[in-house]
C-alpha positions as CSV (number, residue, x, y, z in Angstrom):
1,X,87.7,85.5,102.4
2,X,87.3,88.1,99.5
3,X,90.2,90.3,99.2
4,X,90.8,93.6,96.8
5,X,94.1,94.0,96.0
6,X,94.7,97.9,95.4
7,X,97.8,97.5,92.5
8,X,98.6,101.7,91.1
9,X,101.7,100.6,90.0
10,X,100.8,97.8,88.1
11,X,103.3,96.1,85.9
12,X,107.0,94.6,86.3
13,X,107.7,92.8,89.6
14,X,104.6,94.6,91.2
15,X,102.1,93.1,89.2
16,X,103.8,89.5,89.0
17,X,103.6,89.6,92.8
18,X,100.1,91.0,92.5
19,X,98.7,88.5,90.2
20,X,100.8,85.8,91.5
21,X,99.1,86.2,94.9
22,X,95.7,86.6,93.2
23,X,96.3,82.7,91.4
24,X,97.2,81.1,94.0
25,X,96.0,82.0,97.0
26,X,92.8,80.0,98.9
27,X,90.7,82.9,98.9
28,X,89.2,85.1,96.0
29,X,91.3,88.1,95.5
30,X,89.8,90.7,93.1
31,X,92.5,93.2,91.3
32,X,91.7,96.9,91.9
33,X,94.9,97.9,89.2
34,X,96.4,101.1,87.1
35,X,98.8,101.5,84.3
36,X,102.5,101.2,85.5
37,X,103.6,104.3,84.9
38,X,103.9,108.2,86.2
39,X,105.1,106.4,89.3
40,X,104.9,110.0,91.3
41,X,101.3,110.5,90.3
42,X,100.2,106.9,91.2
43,X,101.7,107.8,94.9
44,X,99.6,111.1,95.0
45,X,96.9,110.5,93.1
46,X,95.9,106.6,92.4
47,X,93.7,106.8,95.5
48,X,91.1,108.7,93.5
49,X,91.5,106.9,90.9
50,X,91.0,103.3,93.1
51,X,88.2,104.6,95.2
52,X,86.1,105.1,92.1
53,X,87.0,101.7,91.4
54,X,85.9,100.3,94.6
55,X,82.3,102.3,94.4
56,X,81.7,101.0,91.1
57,X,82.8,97.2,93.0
58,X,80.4,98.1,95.6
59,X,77.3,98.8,93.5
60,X,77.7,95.6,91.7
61,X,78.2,93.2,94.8
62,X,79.6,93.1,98.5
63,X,82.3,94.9,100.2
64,X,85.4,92.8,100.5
65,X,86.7,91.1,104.2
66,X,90.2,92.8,103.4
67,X,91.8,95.5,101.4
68,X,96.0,94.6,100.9
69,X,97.3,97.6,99.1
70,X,101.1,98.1,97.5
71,X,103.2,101.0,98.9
72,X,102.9,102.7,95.7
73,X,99.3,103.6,97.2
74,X,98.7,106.4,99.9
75,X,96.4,104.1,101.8
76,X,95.3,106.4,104.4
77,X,93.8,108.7,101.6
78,X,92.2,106.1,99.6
79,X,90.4,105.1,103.2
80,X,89.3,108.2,103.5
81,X,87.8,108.3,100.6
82,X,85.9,105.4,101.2
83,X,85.2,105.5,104.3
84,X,81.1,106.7,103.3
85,X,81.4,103.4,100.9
86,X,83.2,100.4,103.4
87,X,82.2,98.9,106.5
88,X,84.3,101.1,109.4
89,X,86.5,98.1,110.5
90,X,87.4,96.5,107.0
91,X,90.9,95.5,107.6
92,X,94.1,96.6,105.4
93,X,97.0,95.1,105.4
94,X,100.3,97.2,103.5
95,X,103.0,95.1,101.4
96,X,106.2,97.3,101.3
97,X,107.7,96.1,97.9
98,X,109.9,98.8,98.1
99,X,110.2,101.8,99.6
100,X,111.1,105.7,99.1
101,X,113.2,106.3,102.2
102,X,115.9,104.1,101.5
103,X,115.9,103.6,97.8
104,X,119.0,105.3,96.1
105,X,118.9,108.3,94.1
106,X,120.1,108.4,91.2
107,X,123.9,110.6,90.8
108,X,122.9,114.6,91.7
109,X,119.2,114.4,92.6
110,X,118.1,115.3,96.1
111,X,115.3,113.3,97.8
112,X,112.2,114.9,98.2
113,X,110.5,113.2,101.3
114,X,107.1,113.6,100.0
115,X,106.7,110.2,98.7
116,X,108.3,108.8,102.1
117,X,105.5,110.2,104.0
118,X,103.5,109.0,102.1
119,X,104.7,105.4,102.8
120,X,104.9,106.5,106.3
121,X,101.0,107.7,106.4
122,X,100.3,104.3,104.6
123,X,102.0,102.4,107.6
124,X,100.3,104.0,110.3
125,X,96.5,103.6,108.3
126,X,97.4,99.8,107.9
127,X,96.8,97.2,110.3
128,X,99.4,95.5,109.3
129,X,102.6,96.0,107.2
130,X,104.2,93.7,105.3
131,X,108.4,93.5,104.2
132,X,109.8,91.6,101.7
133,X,112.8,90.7,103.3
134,X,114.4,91.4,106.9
135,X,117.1,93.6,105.0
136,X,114.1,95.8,103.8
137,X,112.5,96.4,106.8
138,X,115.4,96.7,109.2
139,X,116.7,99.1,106.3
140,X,113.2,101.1,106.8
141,X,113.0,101.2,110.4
142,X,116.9,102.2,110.5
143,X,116.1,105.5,108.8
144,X,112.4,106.4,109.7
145,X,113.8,107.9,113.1
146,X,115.9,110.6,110.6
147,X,113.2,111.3,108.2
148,X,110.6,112.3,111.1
149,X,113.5,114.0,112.9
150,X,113.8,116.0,110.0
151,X,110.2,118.4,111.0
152,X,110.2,120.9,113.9
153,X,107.2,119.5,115.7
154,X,104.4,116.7,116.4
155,X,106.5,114.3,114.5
156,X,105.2,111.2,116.6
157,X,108.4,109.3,116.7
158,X,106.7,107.3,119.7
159,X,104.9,105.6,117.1
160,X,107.9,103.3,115.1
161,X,107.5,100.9,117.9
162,X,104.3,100.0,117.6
163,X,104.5,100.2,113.9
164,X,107.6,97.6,113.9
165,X,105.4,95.2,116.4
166,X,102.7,94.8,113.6
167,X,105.2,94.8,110.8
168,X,105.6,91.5,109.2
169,X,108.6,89.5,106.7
170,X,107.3,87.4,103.9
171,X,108.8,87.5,100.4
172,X,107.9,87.6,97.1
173,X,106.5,84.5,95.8
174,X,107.9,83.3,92.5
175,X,106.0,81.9,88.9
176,X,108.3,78.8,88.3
177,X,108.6,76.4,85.4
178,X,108.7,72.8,85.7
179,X,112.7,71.3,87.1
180,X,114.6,70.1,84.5
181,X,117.7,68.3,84.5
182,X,120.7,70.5,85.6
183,X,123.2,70.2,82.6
184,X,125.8,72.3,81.1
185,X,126.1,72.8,77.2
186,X,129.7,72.1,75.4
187,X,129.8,75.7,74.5
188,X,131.8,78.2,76.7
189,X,129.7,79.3,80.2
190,X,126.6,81.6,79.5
191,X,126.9,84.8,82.1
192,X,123.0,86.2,82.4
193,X,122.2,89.7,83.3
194,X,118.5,89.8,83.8
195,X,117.6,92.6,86.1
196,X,116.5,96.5,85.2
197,X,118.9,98.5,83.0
198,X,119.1,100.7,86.5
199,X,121.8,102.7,87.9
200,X,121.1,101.3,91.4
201,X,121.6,97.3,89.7
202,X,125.1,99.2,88.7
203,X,125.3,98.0,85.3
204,X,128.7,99.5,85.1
205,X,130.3,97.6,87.3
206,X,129.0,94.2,85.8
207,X,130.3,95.3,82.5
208,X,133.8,96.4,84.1
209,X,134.3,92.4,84.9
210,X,133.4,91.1,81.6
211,X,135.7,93.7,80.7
212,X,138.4,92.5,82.7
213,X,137.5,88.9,82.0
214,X,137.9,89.4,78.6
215,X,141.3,90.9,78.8
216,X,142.1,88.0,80.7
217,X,142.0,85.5,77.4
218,X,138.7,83.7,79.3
219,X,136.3,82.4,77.4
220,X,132.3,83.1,78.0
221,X,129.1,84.2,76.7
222,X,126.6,86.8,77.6
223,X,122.9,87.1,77.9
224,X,121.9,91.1,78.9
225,X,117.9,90.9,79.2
226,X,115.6,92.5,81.4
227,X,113.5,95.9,81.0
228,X,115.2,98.8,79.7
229,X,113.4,101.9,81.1
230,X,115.9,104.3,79.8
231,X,115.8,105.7,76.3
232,X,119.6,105.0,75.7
233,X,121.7,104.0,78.7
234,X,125.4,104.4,77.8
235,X,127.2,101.7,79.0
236,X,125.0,99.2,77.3
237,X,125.6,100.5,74.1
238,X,129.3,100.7,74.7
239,X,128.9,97.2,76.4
240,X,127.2,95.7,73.3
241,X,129.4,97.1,70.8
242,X,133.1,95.5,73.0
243,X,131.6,92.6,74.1
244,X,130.2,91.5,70.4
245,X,132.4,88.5,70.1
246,X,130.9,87.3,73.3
247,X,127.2,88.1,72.7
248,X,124.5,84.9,72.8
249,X,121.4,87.4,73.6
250,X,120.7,91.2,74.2
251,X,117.4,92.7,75.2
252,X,114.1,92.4,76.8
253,X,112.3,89.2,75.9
254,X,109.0,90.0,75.2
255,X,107.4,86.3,76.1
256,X,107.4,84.5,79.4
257,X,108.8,81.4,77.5
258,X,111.4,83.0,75.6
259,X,112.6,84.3,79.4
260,X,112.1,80.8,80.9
261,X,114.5,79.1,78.0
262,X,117.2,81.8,78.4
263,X,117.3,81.6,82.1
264,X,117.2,77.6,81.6
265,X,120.5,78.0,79.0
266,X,122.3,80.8,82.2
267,X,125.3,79.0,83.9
268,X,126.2,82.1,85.8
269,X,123.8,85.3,87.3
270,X,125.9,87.9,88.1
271,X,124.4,90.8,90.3
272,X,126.6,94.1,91.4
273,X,124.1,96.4,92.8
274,X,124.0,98.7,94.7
275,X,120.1,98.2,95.4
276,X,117.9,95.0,96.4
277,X,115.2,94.9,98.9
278,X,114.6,91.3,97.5
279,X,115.8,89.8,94.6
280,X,113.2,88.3,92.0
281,X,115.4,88.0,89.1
282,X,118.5,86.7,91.1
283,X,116.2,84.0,92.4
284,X,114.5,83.5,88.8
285,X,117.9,81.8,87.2
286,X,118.7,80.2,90.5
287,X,115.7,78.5,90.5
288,X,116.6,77.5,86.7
289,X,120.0,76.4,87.3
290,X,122.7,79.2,87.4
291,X,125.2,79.7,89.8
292,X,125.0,82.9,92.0
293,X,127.8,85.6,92.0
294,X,126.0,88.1,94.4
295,X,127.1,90.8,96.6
296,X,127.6,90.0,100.7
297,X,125.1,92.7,101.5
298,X,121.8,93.8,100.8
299,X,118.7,90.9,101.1
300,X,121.2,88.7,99.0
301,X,122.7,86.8,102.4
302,X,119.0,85.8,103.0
303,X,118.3,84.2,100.1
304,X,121.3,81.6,100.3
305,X,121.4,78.9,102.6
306,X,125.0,80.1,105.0
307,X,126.2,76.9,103.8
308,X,126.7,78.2,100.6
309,X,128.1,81.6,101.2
310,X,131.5,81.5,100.5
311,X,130.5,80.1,97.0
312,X,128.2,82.6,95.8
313,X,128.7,85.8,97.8
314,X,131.2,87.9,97.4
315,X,133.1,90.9,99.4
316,X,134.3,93.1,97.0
317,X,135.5,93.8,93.2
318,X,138.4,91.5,93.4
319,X,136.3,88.6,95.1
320,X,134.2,88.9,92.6
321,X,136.6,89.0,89.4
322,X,138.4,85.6,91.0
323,X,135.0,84.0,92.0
324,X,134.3,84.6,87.9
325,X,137.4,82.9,86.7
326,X,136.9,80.0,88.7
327,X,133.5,79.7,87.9
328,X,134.9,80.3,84.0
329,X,138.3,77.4,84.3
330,X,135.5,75.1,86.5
331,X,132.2,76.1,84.9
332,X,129.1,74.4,86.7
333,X,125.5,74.9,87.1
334,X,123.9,75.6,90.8
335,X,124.3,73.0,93.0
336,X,120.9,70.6,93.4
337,X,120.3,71.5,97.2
338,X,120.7,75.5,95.7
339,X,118.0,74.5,93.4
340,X,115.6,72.7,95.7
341,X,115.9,75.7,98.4
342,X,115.1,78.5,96.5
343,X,112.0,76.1,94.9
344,X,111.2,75.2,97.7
345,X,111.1,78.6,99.8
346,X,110.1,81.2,97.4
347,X,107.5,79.4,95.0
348,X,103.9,80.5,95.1
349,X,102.8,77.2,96.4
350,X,105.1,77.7,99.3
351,X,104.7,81.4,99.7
352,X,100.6,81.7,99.3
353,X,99.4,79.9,101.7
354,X,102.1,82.6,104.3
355,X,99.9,85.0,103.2
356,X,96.5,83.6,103.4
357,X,97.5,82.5,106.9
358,X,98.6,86.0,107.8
359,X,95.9,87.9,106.2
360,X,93.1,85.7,108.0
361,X,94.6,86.7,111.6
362,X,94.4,90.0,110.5
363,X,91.0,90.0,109.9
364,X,90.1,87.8,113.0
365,X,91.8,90.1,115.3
366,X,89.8,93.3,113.0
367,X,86.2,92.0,112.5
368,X,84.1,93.2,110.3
């Protein structure tokens, strides 16, 4: 098949998954993309933007077998803004990489449901919709009864069924390097942060245990990467300035390879959020060798085998701050079958071919 790939939002985790589908999938998927930024505008306005794109596609070759579109897209007006320019039946398939129904607000601002109907209108012009994780979508369909609740009339609540029938669970596929022997360094454990410098990954709290940890007389190191989207976020200044004595690395890494080697050096990855649909990062270090600290909530109980539960999840702030000592007395890496599973379940070349099987039954039950 030939497959556009409608990205607006086009950078971070959206466009790895984007152009990780694109480089390993079995059929030829052509990026329809936009800057990653003004993420209110892409949701209201990207589908001009992207059906220029597709006319000037169309006047240099044939229309694609399927359109598979990011919820950062209002899919139902970029169809009808092609609709002059595609064949009537093209199939398009939605991939909710997030959402914003359920997605937390940051401390005093109030929702504004405008860019939830737009996901909503985005579902219902799909043929099929596509989740991340069961926590996402059960998370989605819990609260879509409210938000259409919330108008007077013609809300068309009958709908969520049939929208949850065609609705689909298949994660994001991951970019991994080559194994390498799991083995620990002499020095004292290496505690990663590598997600967004977010309020809803709850930075605070992650830096309250090192905190504590330190007051405790425990030795460690820590790595703070990942994208800082804020101009000056508080508590990692304050958090770089107490925690000097303990610092190996702080900041974004601007180079796949630099990221690969730090996660490769991680012993421990640390998550206290209050947020994950899925879990990229979390899975990223895994993958690499560090052992998982991780809430018992969220999509995090899906991406660890139940066997290993009571290792890496925790209930609450003092499961976590005695899970962290031991981990600091006892340090090891992730155990080998941790390793294997997460390689194993959530690489591209386990994770494309899901979709390429998905997206051709799509189009055989929607010819062309």
């Amino acid at each position: 098949m030939h497959i556009w790939l409608l990205s607006p939002y086009h950078t971070g985790s959206h466009r790895a998954w984007a152009e990780g589908y694109a480089r390993h999938s079995r059929h030829r998927v052509t990026l329809l993309t936009m800057a990653g930024q003004f993420w209110k505008w892409r949701m209201l306005g990207a589908s001009v933007e992207l059906a220029a794109q597709a006319e000037a596609l169309l006047a240099a070759g044939p229309p694609p077998d399927l359109v598979l579109a990011t919820d950062m897209l209002d899919l139902a007006a970029w169809l009808g803004l092609t609709r002059r320019l595609l064949p009537a039946a093209t199939p398009a398939v939605l991939y909710m990489h997030e959402n914003q129904l359920t997605y937390p607000l940051p401390p005093g601002e109030k929702r504004d449901l405008t860019y939830a109907l737009v996901n909503w209108r985005s579902q219902l012009a799909a043929d099929a919709v596509i989740f991340n994780s069961r926590y996402h979508r059960r998370a989605w369909f819990r609260a879509l009864p409210n938000l259409l609740k919330h108008f007077p009339d013609y809300n068309h609540l009958p709908q969520i069924g049939a929208l949850h029938h065609r609705s689909h669970i298949l994660p994001v596929g991951l970019t991994l390097p080559p194994p390498h022997p799991l083995t620990r360094s002499s020095e004292p454990p290496l505690i990663l942060w590598n997600q967004r410098w977010e309020y809803d990954k709850r930075p605070d709290r992650f830096f309250a245990l090192l905190y504590r940890l330190q007051e405790a007389g425990l030795s460690f190191r820590v790595a703070v990467a990942g994208e800082n989207v804020r101009q000056a976020p508080d508590e990692f200044l304050a958090a770089r300035e107490r925690l000097a004595a303990h610092i190996d690395h702080w900041g974004y890494l601007p180079t796949r390879a630099a990221y690969e080697d730090l996660l490769q050096r991680a012993d421990l990855v640390i998550s206290t959020a209050d947020h994950e649909f899925f879990g990229v990062s979390v899975l990223e270090a895994i993958a690499a060798g560090a052992f998982p600290l991780l809430p018992r909530r969220l999509s995090y109980p899906e991406l660890i085998p139940p066997a290993l539960h009571p290792a890496c999840l925790y209930g609450d702030d003092a499961d976590l701050f005695a899970k962290a000592v031991q981990r600091l007395r006892l340090p090891r890496r992730a155990p080998p079958s941790l390793v294997e599973h997460v390689r194993e379940h959530y690489g591209w070349a386990a994770v494309a071919p899901q979709y390429d099987a998905l997206l051709e039954t799509v189009c055989k039950v929607t010819p062309i």
